[in-house]
C-alpha positions in Angstrom: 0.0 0.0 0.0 1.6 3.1 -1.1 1.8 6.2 1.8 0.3 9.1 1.1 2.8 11.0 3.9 4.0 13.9 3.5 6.2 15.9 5.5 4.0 19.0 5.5 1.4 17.1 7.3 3.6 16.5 10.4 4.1 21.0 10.2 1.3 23.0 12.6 -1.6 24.6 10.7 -0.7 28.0 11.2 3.0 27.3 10.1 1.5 25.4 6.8 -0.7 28.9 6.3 2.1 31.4 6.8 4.4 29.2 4.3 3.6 31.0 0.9 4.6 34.1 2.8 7.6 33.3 4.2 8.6 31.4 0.9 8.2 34.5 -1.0 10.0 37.2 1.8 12.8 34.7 1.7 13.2 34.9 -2.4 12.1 38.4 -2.5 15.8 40.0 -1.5 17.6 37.9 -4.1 15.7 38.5 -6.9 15.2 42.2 -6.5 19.3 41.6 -6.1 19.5 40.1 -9.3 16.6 42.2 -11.1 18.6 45.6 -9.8 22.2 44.3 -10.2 22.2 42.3 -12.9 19.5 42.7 -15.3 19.0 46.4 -15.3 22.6 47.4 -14.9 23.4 44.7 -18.4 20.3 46.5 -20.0 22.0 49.6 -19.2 25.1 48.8 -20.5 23.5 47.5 -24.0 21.8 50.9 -24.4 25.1 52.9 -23.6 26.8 50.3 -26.2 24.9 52.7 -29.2 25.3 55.7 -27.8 28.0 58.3 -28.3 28.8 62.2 -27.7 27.4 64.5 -30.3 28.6 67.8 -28.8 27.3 70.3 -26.3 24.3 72.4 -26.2 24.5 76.4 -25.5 23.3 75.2 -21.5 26.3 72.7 -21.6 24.3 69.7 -21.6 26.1 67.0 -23.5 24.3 65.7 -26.9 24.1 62.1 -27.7 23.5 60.9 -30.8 23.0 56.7 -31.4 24.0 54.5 -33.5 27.4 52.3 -34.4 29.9 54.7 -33.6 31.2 52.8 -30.6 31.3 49.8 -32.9 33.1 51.7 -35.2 35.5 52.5 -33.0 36.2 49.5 -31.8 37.0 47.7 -35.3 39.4 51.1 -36.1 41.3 50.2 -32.9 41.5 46.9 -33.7 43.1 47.0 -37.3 44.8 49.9 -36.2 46.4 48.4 -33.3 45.8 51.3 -31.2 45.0 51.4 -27.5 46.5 48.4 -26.8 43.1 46.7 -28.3 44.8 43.7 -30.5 47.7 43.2 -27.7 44.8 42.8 -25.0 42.9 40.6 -27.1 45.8 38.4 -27.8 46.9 38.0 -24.0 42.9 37.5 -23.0 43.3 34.8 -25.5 46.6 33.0 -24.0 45.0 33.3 -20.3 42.0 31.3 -21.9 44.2 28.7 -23.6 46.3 28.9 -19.8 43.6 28.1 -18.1 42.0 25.0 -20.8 44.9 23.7 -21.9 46.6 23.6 -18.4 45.4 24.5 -15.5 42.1 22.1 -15.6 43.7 19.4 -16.7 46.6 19.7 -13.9 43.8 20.2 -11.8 41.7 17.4 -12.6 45.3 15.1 -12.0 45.6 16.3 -9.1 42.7 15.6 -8.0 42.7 12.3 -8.9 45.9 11.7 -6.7 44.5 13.2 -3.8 41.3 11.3 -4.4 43.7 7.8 -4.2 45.2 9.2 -0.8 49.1 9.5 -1.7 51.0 10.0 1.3 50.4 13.8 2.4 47.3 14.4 0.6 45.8 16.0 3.3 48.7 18.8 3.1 48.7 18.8 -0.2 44.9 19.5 -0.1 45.1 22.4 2.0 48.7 23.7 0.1 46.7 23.8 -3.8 43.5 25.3 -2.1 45.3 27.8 0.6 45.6 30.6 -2.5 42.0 30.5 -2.7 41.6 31.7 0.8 43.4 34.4 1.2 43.3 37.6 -0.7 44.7 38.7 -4.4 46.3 41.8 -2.7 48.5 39.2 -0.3 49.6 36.7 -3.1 50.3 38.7 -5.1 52.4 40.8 -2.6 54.3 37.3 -1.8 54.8 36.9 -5.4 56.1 40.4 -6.4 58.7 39.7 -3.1 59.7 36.5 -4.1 60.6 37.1 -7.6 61.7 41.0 -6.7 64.7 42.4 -6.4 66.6 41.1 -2.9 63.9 38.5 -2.8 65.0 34.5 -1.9 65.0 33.9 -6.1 67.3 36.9 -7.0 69.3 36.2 -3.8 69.8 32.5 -5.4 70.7 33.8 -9.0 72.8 36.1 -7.6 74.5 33.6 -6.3 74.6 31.1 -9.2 75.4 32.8 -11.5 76.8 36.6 -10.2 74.2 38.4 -11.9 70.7 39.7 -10.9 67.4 38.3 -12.0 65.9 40.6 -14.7 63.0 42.9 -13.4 60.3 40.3 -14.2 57.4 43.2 -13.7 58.8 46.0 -15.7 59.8 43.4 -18.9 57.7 43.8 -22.1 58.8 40.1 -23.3 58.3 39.0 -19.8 55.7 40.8 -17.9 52.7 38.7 -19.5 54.6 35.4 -19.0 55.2 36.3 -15.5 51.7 36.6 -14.1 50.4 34.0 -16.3 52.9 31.4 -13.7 50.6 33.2 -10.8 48.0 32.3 -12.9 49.1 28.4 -12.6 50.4 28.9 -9.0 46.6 30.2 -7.4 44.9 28.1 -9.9 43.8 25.3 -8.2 42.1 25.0 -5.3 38.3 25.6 -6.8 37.9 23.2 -9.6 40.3 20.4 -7.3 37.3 20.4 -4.9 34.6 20.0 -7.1 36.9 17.3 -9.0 37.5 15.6 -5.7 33.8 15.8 -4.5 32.8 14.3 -8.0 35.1 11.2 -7.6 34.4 10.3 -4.4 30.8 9.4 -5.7 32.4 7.3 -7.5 31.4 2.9 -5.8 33.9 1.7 -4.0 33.3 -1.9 -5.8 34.0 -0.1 -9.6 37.8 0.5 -8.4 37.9 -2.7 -6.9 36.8 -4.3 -10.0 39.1 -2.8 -11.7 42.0 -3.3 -9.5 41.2 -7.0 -9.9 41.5 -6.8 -13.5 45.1 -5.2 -13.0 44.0 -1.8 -14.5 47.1 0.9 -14.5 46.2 3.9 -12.9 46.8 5.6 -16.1 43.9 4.0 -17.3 41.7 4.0 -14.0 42.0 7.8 -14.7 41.0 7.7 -17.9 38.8 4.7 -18.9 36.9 4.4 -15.4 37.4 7.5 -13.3 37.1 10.2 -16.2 33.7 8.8 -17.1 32.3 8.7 -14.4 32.8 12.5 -13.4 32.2 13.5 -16.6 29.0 15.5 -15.9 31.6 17.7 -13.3 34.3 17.5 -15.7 32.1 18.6 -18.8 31.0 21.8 -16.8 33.9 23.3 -15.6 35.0 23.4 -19.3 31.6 24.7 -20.3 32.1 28.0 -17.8 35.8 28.0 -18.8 34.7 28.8 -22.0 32.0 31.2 -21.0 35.1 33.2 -19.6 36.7 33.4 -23.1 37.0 36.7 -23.6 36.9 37.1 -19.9 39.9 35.3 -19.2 42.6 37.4 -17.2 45.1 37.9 -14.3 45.6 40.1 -11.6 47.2 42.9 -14.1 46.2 45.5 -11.8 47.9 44.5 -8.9 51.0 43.2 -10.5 52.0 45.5 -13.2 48.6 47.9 -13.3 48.3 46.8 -17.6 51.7 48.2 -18.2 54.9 46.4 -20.5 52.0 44.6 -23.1 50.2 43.3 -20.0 46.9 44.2 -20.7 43.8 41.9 -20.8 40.1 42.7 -22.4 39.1 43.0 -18.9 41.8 45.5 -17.5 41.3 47.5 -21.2 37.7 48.0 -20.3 38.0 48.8 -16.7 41.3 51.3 -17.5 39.1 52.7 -20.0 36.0 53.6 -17.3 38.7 54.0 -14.9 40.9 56.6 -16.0 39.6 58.1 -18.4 35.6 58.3 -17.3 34.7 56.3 -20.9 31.3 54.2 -20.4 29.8 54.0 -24.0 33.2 52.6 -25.7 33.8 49.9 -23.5 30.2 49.2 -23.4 30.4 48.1 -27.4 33.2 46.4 -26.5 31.5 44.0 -23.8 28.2 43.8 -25.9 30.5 42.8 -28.9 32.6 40.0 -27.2 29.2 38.7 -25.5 27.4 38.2 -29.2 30.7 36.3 -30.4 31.1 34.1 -27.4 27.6 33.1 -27.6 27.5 30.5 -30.0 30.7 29.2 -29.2 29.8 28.5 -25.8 26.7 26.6 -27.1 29.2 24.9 -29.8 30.8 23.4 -27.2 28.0 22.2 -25.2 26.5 20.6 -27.7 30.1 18.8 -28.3 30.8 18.1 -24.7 27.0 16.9 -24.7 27.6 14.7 -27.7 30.7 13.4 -26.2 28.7 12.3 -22.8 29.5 8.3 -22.1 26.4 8.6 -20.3 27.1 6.9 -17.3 24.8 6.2 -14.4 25.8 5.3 -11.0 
């Protein structure tokens, strides 16, 4: 005989009354959050995205005129190579491919080793995922120290070799390079959890099948573990490339966008920033946002395609 239980029966009558109320005063702060700060401040942004300065009138009330001027722009910049749009563009790019190409998939094998409890894995645990607890400003303070002038690593060039380190900040070839190592160095702790959490779902009796079939570990990884997480796996690649164009480093707090540093991200903020420019980098966003579109659902669809569909 099937029960007909339900948990609100067991809940007073007044409670069970008041519930539709208290459901909706509990939603009502984050939505208007997200209705305030998210939706009307993008709407805001796509409206500034067509508009540009037209003059002044005899009061001194700026004139606006709309259309693609900010567009425009943008694509002059571009082919021109001026302010530093082609050079950010090219370094968002090589933070992306960073971040795909390496810092997932050292993630995701680390993970697995700290998911198969290797001596220290606890330390190591908290060591990849410390970063992520404390603040941009104090890494990257340890890291400007370290690889400074006087720091431990020019104190050990020094005395290697008799010469100092070259001023890894304030280097045009090697300012981007730099901070993309800070990049790998903070770049864990995140996606390692989520990895970690995902594969210890994984039964106990499909690694101990495997280990009596004398799998490798390589292909454990690979063949049993891999698709198994794949739903976790498949989605931190899916917002990787979401971030696309958004990909970046600290470049404000390491070298503030100077020596070929600069990112889409820090262009558009230097731009609001210093000099007071809304509408510009507003095409800028809105333009980067239509092309990322369909390759974020591209991928998807591929990383959908590509599911082993696996139930467990």
């Amino acid at each position: 005989m099937k029960s007909s239980f339900k948990i609100k029966d067991r809940m007073p009558k007044t409670f069970r009354k008041g519930m539709p109320g208290f459901i909706i005063c509990m939603l009502a702060v984050p939505v208007a959050w997200f209705i305030v700060f998210y939706v009307v401040v993008n709407f805001n942004s796509i409206i500034l995205a067509f508009r540009s300065l037209d003059g002044v009138s005899s009061t001194g009330a700026p004139i606006y005129k709309w259309g693609f001027d900010n567009f425009a722009k943008f694509f002059e910049a571009f082919a021109l190579d001026t302010d530093d749009v082609q050079l950010s563009l090219w370094n968002t790019l090589k933070y992306f491919a960073l971040n795909v190409l390496c810092i997932l998939p050292l993630t995701f094998f680390f993970a697995y080793f700290m998911y198969k409890k290797i001596w220290g894995h606890k330390f190591f645990r908290v060591l990849f995922y410390m970063p992520s607890i404390l603040s941009a400003v104090t890494m990257t303070t340890l890291y400007k120290n370290i690889l400074g002038g006087y720091g431990p690593v020019d104190e050990f060039w020094k005395w290697l070799t008799g010469n100092p380190i070259p001023a890894f900040f304030t280097s045009y070839e090697l300012g981007t390079p730099i901070i993309m190592i800070y990049q790998v160095w903070v770049g864990f702790g995140v996606n390692m959890i989520l990895y970690q959490g995902a594969m210890g779902r994984i039964p106990e009796e499909v690694i101990e099948a495997g280990k009596l079939d004398g799998i490798s570990w390589w292909r454990e990884l690979f063949q049993v573990v891999t698709p198994m997480v794949w739903g976790t796996l498949s989605t931190t690649l899916i917002l990787a490339f979401t971030g696309l164009f958004n990909s970046s480093g600290p470049i404000l707090l390491l070298t503030n966008g100077a020596f070929h540093t600069s990112t889409i991200n820090f262009f558009i903020f230097n731009q609001v920033y210093r000099y007071s420019e809304y509408a510009y980098p507003a095409a800028i966003g809105l333009f980067f946002t239509v092309v990322s579109m369909p390759i974020v659902f591209g991928f998807r669809a591929l990383m959908n395609k590509l599911d082993p569909k696996v139930e467990y």
